[in-house]
N, CA and C atoms as a LAMMPS dump frame, in Angstrom:
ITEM: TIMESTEP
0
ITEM: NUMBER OF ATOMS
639
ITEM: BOX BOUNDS ff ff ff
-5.0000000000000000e+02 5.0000000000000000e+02
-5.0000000000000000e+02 5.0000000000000000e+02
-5.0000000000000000e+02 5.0000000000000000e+02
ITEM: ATOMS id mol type element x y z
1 1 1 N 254.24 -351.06 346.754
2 1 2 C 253.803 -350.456 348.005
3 1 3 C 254.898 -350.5 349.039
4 2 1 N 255.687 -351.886 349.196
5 2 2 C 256.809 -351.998 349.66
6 2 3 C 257.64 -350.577 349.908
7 3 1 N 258.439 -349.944 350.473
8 3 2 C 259.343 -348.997 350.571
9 3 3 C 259.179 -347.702 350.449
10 4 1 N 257.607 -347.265 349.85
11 4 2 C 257.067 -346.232 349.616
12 4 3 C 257.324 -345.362 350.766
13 5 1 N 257.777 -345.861 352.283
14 5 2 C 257.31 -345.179 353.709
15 5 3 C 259.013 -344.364 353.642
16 6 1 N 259.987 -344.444 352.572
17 6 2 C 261.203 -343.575 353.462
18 6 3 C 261.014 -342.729 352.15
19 7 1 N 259.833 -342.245 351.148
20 7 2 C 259.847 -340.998 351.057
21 7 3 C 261.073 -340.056 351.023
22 8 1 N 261.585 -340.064 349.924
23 8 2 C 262.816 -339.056 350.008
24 8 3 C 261.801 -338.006 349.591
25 9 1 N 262.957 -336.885 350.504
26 9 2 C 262.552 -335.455 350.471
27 9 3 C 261.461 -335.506 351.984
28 10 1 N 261.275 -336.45 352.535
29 10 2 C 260.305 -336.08 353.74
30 10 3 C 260.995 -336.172 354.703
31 11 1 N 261.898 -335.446 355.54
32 11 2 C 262.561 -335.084 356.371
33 11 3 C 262.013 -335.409 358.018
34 12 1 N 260.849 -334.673 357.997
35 12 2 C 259.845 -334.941 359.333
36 12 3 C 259.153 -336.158 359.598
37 13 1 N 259.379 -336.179 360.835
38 13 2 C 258.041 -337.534 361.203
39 13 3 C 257.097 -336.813 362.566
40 14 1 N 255.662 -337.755 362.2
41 14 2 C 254.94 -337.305 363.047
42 14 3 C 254.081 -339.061 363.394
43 15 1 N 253.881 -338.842 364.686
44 15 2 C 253.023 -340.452 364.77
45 15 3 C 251.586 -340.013 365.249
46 16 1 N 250.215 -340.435 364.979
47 16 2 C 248.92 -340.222 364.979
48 16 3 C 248.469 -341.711 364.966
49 17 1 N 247.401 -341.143 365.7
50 17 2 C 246.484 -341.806 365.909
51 17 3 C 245.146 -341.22 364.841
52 18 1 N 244.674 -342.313 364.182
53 18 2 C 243.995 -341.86 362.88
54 18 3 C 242.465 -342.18 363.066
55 19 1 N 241.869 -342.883 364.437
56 19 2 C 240.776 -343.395 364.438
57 19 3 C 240.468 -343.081 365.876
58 20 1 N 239.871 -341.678 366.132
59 20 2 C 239.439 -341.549 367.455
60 20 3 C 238.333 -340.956 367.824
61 21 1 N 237.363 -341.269 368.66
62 21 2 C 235.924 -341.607 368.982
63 21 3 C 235.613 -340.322 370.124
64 22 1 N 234.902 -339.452 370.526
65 22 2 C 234.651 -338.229 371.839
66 22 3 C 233.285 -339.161 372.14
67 23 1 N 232.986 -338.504 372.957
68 23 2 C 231.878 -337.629 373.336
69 23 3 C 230.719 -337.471 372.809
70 24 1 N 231.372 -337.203 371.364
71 24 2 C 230.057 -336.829 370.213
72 24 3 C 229.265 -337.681 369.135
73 25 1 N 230.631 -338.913 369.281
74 25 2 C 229.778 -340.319 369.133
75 25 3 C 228.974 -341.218 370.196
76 26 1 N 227.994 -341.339 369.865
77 26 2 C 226.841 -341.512 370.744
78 26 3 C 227.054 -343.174 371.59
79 27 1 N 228.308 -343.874 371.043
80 27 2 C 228.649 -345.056 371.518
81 27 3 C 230.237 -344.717 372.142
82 28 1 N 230.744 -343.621 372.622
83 28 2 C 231.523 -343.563 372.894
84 28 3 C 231.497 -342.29 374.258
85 29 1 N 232.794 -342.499 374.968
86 29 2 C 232.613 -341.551 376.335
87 29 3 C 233.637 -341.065 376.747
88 30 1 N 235.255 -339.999 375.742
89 30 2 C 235.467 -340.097 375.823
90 30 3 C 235.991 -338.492 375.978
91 31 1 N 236.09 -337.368 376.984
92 31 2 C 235.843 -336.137 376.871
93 31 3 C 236.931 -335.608 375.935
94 32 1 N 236.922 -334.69 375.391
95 32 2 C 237.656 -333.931 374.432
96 32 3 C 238.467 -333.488 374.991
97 33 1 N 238.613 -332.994 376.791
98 33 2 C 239.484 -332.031 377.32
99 33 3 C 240.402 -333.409 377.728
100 34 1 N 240.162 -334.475 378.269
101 34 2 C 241.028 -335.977 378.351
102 34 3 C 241.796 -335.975 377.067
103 35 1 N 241.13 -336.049 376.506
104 35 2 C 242.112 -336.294 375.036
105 35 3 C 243.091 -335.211 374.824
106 36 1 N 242.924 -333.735 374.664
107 36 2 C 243.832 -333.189 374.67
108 36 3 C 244.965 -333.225 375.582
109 37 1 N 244.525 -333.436 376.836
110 37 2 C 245.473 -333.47 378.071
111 37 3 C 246.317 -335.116 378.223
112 38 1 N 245.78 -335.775 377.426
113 38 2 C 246.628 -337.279 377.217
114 38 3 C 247.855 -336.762 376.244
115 39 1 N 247.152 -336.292 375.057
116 39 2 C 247.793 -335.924 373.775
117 39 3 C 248.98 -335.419 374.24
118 40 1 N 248.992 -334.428 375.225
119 40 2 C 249.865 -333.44 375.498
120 40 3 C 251.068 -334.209 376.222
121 41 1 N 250.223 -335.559 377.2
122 41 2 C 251.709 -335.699 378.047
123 41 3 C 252.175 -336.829 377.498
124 42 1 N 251.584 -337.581 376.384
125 42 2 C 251.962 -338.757 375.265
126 42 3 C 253.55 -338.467 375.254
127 43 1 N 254.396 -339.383 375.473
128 43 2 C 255.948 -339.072 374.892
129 43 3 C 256.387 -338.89 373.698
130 44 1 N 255.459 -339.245 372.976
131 44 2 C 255.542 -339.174 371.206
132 44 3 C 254.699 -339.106 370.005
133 45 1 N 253.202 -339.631 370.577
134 45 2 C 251.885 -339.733 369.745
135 45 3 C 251.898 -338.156 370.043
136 46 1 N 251.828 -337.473 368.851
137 46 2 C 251.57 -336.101 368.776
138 46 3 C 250.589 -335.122 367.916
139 47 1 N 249.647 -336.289 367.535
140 47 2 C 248.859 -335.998 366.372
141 47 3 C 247.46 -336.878 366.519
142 48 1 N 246.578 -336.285 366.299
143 48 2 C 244.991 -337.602 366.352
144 48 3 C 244.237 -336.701 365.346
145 49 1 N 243.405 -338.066 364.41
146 49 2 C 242.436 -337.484 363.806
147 49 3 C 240.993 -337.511 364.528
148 50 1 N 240.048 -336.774 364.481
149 50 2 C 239.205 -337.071 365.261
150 50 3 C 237.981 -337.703 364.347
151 51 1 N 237.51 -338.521 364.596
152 51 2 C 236.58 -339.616 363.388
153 51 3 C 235.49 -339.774 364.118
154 52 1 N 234.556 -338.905 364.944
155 52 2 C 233.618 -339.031 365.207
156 52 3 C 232.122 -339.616 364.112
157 53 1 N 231.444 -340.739 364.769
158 53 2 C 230.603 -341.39 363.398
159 53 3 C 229.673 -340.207 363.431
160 54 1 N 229.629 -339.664 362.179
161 54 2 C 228.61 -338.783 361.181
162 54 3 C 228.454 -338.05 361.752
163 55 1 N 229.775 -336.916 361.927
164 55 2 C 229.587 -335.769 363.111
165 55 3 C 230.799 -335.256 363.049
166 56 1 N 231.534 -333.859 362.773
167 56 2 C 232.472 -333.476 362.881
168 56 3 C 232.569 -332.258 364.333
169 57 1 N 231.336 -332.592 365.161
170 57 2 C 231.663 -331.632 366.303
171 57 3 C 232.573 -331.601 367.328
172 58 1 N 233.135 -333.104 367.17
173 58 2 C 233.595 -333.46 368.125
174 58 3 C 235.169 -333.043 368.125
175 59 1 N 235.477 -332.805 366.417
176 59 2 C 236.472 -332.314 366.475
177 59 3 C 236.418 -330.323 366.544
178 60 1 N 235.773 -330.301 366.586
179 60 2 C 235.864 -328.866 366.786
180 60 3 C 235.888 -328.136 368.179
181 61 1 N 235.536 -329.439 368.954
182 61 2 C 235.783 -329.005 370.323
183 61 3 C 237.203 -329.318 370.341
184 62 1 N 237.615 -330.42 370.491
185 62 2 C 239.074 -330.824 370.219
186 62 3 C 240.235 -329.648 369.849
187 63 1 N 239.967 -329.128 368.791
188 63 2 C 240.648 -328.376 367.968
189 63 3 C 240.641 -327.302 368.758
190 64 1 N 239.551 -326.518 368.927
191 64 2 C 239.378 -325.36 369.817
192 64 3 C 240.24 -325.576 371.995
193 65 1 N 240.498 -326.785 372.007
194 65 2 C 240.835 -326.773 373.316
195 65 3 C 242.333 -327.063 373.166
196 66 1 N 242.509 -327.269 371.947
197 66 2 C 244.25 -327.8 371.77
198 66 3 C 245.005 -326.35 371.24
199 67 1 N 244.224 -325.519 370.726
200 67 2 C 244.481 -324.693 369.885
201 67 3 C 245.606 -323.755 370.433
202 68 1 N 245.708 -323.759 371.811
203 68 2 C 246.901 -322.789 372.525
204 68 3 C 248.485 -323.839 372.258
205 69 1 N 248.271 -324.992 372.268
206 69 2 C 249.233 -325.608 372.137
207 69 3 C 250.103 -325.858 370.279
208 70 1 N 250.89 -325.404 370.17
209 70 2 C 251.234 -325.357 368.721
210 70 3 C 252.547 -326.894 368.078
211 71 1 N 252.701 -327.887 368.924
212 71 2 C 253.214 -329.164 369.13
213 71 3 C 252.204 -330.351 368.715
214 72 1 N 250.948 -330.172 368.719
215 72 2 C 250.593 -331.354 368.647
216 72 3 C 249.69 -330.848 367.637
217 73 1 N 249.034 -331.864 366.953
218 73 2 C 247.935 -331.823 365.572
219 73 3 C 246.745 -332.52 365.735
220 74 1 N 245.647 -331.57 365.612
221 74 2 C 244.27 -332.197 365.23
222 74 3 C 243.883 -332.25 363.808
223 75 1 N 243.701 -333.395 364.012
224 75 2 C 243.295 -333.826 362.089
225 75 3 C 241.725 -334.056 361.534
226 76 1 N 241.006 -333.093 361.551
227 76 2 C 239.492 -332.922 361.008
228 76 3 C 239.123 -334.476 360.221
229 77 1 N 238.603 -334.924 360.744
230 77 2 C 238.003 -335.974 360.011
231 77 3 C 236.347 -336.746 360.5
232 78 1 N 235.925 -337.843 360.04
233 78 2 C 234.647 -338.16 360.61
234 78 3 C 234.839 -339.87 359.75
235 79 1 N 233.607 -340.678 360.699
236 79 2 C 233.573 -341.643 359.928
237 79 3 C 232.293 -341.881 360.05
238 80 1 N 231.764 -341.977 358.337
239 80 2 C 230.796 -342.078 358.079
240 80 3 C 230.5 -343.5 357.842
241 81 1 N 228.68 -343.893 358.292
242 81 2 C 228.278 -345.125 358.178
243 81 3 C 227.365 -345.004 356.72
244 82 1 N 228.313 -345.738 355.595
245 82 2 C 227.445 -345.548 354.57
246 82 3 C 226.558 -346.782 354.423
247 83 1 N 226.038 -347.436 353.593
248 83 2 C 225.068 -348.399 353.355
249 83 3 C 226.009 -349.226 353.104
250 84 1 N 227.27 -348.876 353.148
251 84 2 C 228.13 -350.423 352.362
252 84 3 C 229.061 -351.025 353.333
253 85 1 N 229.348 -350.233 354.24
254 85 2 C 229.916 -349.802 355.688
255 85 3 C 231.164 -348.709 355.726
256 86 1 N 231.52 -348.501 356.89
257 86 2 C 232.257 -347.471 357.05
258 86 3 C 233.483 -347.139 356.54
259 87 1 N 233.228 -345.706 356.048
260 87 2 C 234.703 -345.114 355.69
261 87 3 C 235.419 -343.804 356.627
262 88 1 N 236.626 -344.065 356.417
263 88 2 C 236.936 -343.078 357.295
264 88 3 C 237.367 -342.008 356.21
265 89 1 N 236.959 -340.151 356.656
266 89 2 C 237.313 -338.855 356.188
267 89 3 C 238.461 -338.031 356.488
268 90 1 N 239.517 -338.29 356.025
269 90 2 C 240.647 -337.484 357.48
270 90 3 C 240.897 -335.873 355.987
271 91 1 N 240.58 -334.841 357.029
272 91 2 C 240.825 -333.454 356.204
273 91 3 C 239.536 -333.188 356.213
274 92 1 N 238.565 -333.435 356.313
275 92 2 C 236.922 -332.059 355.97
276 92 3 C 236.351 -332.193 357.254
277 93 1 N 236.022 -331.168 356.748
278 93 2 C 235.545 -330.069 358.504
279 93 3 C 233.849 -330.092 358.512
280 94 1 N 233.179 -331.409 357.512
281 94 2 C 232.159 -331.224 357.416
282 94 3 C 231.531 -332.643 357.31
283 95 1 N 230.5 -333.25 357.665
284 95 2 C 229.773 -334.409 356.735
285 95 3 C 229.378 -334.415 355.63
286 96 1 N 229.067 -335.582 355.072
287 96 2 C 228.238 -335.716 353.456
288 96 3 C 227.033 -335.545 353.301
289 97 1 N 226.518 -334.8 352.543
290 97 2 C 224.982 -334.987 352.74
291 97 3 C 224.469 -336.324 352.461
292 98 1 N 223.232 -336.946 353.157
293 98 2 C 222.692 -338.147 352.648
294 98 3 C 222.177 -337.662 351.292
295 99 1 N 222.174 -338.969 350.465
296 99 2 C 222.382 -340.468 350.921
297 99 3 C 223.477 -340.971 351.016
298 100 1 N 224.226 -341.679 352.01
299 100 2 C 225.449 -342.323 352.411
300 100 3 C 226.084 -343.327 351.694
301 101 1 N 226.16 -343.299 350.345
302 101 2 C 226.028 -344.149 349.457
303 101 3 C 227.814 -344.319 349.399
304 102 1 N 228.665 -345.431 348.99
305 102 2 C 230.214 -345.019 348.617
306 102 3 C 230.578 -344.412 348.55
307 103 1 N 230.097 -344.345 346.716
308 103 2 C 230.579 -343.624 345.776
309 103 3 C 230.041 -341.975 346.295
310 104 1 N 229.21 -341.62 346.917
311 104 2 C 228.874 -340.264 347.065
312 104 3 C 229.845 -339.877 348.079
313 105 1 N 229.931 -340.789 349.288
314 105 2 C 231.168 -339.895 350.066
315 105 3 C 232.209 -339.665 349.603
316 106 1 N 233.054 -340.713 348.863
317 106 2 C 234.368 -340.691 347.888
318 106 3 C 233.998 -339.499 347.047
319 107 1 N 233.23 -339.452 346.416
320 107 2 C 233.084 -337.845 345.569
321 107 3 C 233.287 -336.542 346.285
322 108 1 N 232.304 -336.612 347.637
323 108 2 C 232.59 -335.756 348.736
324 108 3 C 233.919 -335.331 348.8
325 109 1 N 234.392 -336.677 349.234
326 109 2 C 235.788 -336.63 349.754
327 109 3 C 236.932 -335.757 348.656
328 110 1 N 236.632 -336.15 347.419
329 110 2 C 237.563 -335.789 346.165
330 110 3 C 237.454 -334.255 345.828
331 111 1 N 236.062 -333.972 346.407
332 111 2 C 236.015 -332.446 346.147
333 111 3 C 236.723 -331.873 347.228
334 112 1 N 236.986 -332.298 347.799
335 112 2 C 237.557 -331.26 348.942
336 112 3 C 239.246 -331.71 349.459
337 113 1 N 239.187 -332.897 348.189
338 113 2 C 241.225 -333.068 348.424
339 113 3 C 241.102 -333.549 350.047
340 114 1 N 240.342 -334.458 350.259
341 114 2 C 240.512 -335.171 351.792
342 114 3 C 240.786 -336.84 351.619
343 115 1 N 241.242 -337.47 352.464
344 115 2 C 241.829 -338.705 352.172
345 115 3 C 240.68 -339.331 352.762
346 116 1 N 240.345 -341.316 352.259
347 116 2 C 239.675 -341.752 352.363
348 116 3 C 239.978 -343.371 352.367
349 117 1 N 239.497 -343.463 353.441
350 117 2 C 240.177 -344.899 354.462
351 117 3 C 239.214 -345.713 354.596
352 118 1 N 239.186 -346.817 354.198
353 118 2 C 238.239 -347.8 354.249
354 118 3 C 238.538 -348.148 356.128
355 119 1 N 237.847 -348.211 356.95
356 119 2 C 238.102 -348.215 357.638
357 119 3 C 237.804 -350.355 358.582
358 120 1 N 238.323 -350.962 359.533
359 120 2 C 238.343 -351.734 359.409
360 120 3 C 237.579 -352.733 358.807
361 121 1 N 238.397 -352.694 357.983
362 121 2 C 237.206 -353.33 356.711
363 121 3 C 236.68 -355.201 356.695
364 122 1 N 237.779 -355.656 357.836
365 122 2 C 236.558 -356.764 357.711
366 122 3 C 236.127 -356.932 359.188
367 123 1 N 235.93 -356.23 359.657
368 123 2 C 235.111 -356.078 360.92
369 123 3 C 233.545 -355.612 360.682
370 124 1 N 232.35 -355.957 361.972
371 124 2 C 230.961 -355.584 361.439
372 124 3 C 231.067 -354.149 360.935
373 125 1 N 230.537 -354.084 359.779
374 125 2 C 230.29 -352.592 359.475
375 125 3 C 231.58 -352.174 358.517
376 126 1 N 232.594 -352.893 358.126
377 126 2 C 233.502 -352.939 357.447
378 126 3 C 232.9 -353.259 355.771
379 127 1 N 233.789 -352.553 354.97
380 127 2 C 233.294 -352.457 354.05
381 127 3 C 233.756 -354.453 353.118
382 128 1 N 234.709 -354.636 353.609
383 128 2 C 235.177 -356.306 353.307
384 128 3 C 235.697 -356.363 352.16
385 129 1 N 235.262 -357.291 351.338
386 129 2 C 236.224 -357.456 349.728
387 129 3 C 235.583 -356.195 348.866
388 130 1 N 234.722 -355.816 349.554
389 130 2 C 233.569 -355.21 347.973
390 130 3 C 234.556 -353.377 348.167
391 131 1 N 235.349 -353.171 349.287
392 131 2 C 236.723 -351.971 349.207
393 131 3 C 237.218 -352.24 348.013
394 132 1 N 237.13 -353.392 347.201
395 132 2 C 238.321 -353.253 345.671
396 132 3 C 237.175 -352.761 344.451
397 133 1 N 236.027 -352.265 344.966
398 133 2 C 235.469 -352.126 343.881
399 133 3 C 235.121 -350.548 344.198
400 134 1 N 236.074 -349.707 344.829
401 134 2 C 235.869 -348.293 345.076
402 134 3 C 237.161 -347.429 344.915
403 135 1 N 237.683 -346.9 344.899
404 135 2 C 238.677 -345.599 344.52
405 135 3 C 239.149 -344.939 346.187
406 136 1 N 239.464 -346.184 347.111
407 136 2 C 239.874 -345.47 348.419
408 136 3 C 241.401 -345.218 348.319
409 137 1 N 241.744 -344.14 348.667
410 137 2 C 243.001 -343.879 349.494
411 137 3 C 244.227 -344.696 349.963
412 138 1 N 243.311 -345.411 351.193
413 138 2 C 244.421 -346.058 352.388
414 138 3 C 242.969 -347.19 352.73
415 139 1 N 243.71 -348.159 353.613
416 139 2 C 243.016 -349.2 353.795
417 139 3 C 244.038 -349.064 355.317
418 140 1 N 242.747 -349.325 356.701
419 140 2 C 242.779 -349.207 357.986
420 140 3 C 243.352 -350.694 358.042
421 141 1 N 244.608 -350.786 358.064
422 141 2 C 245.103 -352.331 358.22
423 141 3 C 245.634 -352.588 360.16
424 142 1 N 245.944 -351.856 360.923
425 142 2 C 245.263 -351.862 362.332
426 142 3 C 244.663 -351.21 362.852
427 143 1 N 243.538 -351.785 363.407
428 143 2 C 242.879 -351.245 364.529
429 143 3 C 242.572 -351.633 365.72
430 144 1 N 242.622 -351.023 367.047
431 144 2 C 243.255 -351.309 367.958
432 144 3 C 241.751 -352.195 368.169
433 145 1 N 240.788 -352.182 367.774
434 145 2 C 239.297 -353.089 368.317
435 145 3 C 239.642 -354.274 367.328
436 146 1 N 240.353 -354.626 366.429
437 146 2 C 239.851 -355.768 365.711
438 146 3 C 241.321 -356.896 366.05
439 147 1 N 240.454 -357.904 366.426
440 147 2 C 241.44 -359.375 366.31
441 147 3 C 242.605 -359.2 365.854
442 148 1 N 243.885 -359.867 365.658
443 148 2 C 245.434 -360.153 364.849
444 148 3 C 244.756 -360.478 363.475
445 149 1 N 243.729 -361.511 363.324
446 149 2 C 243.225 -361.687 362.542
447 149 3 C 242.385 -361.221 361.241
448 150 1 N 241.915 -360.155 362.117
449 150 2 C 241.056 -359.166 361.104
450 150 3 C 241.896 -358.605 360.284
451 151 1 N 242.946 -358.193 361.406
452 151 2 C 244.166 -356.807 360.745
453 151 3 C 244.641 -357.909 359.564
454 152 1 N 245.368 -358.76 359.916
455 152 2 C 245.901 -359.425 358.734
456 152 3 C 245.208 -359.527 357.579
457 153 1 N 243.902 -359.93 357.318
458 153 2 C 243.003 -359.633 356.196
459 153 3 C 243.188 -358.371 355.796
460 154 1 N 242.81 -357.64 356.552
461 154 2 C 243.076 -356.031 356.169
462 154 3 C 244.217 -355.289 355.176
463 155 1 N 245.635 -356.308 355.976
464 155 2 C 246.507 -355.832 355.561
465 155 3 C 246.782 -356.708 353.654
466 156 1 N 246.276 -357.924 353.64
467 156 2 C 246.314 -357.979 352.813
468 156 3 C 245.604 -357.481 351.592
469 157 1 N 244.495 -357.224 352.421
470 157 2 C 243.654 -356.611 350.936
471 157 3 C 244.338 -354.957 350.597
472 158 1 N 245.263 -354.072 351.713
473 158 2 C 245.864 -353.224 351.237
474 158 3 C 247.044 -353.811 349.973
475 159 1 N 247.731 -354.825 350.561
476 159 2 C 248.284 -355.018 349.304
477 159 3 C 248.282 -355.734 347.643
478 160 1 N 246.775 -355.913 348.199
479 160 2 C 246.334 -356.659 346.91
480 160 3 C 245.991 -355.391 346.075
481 161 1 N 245.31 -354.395 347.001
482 161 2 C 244.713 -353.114 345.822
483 161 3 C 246.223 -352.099 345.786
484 162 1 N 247.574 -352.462 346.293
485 162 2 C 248.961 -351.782 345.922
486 162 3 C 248.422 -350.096 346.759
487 163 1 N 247.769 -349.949 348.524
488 163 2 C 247.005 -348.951 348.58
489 163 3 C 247.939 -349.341 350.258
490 164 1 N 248.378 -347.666 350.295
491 164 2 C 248.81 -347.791 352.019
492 164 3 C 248.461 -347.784 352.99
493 165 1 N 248.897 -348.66 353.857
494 165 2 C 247.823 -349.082 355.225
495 165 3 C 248.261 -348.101 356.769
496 166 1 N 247.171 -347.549 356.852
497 166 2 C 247.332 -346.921 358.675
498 166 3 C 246.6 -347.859 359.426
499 167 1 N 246.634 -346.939 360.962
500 167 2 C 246.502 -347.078 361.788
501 167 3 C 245.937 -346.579 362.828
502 168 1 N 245.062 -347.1 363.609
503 168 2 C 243.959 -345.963 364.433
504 168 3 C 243.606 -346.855 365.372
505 169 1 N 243.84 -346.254 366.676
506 169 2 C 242.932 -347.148 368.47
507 169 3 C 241.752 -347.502 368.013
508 170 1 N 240.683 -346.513 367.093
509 170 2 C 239.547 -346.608 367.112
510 170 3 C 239.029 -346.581 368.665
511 171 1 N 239.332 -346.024 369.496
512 171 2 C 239.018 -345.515 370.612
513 171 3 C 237.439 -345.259 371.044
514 172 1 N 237.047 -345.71 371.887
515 172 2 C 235.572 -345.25 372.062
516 172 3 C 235.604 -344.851 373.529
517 173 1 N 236.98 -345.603 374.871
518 173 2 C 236.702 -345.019 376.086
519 173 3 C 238.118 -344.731 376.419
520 174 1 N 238.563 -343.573 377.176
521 174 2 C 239.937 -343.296 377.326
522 174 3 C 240.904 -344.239 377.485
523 175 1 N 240.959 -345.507 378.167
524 175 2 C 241.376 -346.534 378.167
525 175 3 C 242.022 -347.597 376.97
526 176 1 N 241.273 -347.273 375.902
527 176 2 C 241.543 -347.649 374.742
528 176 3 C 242.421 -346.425 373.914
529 177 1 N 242.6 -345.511 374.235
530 177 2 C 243.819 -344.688 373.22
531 177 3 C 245.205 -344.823 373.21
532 178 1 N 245.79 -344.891 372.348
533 178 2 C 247.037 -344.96 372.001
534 178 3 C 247.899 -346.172 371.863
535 179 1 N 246.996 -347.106 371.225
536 179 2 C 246.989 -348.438 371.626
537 179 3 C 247.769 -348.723 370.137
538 180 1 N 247.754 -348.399 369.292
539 180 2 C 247.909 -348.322 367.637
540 180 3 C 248.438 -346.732 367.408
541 181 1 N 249.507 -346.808 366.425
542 181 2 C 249.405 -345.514 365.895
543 181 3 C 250.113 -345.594 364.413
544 182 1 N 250.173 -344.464 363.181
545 182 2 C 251.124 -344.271 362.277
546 182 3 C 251.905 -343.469 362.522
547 183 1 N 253.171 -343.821 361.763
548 183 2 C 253.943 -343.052 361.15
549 183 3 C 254.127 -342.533 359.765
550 184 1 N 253.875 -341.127 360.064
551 184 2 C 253.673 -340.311 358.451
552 184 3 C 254.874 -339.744 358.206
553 185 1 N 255.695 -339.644 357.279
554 185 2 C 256.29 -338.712 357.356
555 185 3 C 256.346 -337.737 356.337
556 186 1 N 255.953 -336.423 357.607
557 186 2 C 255.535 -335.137 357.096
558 186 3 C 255.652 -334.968 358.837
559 187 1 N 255.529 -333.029 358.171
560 187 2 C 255.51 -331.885 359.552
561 187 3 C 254.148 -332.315 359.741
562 188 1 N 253.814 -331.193 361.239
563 188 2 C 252.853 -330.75 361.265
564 188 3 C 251.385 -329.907 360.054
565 189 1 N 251.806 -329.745 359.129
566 189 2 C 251.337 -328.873 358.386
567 189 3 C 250.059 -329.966 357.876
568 190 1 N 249.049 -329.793 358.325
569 190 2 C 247.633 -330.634 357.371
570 190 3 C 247.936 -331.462 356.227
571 191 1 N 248.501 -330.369 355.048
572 191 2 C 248.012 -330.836 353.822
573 191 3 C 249.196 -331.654 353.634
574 192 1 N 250.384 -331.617 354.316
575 192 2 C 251.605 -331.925 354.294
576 192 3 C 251.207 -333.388 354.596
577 193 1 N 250.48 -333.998 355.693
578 193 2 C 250.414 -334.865 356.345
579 193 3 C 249.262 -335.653 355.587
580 194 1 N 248.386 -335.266 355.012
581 194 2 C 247.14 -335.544 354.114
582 194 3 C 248.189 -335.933 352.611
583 195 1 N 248.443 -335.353 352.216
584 195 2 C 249.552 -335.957 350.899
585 195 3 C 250.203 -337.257 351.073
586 196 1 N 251.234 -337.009 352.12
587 196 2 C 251.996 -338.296 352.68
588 196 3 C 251.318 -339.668 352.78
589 197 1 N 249.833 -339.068 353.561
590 197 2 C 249.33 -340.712 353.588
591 197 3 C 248.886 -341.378 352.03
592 198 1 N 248.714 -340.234 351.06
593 198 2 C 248.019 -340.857 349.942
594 198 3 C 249.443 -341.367 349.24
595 199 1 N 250.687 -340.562 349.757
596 199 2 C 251.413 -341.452 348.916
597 199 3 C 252.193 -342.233 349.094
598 200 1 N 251.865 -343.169 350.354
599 200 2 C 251.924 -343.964 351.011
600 200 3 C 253.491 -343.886 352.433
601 201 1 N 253.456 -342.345 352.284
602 201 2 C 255.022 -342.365 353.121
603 201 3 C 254.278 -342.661 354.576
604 202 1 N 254.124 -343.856 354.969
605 202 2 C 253.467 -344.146 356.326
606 202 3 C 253.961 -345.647 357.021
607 203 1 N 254.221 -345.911 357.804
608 203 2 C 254.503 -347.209 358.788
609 203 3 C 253.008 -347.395 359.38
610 204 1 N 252.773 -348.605 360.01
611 204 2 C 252.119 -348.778 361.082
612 204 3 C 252.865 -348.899 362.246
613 205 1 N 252.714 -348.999 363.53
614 205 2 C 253.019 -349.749 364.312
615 205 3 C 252.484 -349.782 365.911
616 206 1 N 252.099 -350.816 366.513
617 206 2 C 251.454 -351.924 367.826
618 206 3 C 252.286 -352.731 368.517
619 207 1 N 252.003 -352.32 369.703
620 207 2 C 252.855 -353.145 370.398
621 207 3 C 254.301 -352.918 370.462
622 208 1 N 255.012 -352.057 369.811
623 208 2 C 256.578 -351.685 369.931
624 208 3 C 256.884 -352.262 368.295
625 209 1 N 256.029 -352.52 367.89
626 209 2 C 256.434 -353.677 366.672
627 209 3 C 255.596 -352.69 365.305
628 210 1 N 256.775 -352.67 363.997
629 210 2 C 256.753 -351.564 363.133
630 210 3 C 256.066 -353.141 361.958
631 211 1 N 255.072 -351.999 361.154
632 211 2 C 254.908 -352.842 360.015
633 211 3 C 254.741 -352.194 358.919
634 212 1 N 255.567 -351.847 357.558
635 212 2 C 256.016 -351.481 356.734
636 212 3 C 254.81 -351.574 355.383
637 213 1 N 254.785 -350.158 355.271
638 213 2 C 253.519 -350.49 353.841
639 213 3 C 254.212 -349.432 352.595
């Protein structure tokens, strides 16, 4: 997993924020037109996925208000609360149908070539050790809501399952964005940036401080 992030042949970098909350999550307050207009005057975060829980509207407002601007990237995603706890969707423009079961969103997810992020996994609602007994993607090794502590668990269980770790504010009020972000490297281009993370060409980094997966 080590060294996977300098990707030869990936020329571009882009930094995102992979875990971000509107409006349209019902525990969060955070307007869509703020976010774009942060996004925009960010010196370098130039990319957010939008992970609204069990709801992709939130990015469609998003998307639709950024859409004149051709510099920065909205990344379709959602995070769903399954029965085992949450995963994050980055790439579908849609939810899962219930029942919210793992293995059914991961299938979801596989049909439609979208990446799939255990999302802070030992935080409440985190999926915890029982992530090594599923077929995820990437493993959310910071998030800007969980302890030094959590992340470190996190990060190790990314490298116990040899699986690359991002990064997401997990944002719920404007105040909390941009607190965490990755580095992918890939363009702008979706699928470009959706590949990269699965094959692990990604950094974290918090606080000014880079951490290598």
């Amino acid at each position: 997993m080590h060294g996977r992030a300098n990707g030869e042949g990936w020329n571009a970098l882009i930094r995102a924020d992979l875990h971000i909350h509107t409006v349209f999550s019902s525990d969060a307050s955070i307007p869509p037109k703020t976010l774009v207009d942060q996004l925009l005057a960010h010196p370098f975060i130039k990319a957010v996925a939008i992970t609204d829980h069990n709801t992709v509207r939130g990015y469609f407002k998003v998307r639709d208000l950024a859409s004149a601007y051709q510099d920065i990237l909205i990344i379709p995603g959602v995070e769903v609360s399954t029965v085992n706890g949450d995963l994050i969707l980055l790439g579908v423009i849609e939810v899962p149908p219930q029942p919210w079961t793992v293995e059914n969103v991961i299938d979801f997810a596989r049909d439609r070539g979208s990446v799939v992020v255990a999302a802070h996994p030992y935080r409440a609602f985190g999926l915890g050790d029982s992530a090594r007994n599923y077929s995820i993607d990437a493993i959310e090794v910071l998030n800007g809501g969980c302890s030094r502590q959590l992340n470190m668990l996190a990060e190790e269980l990314a490298r116990t399952m040899n699986l690359p770790g991002v990064a997401g504010s997990d944002a719920h009020r404007v105040d909390e964005l941009w607190t965490v972000y990755t580095e992918i490297k890939a363009s702008t281009d979706l699928d470009e940036v959706l590949k990269a993370i699965k094959r692990g060409f990604v950094n974290v980094s918090y606080a000014g401080k880079s951490i290598h997966f």
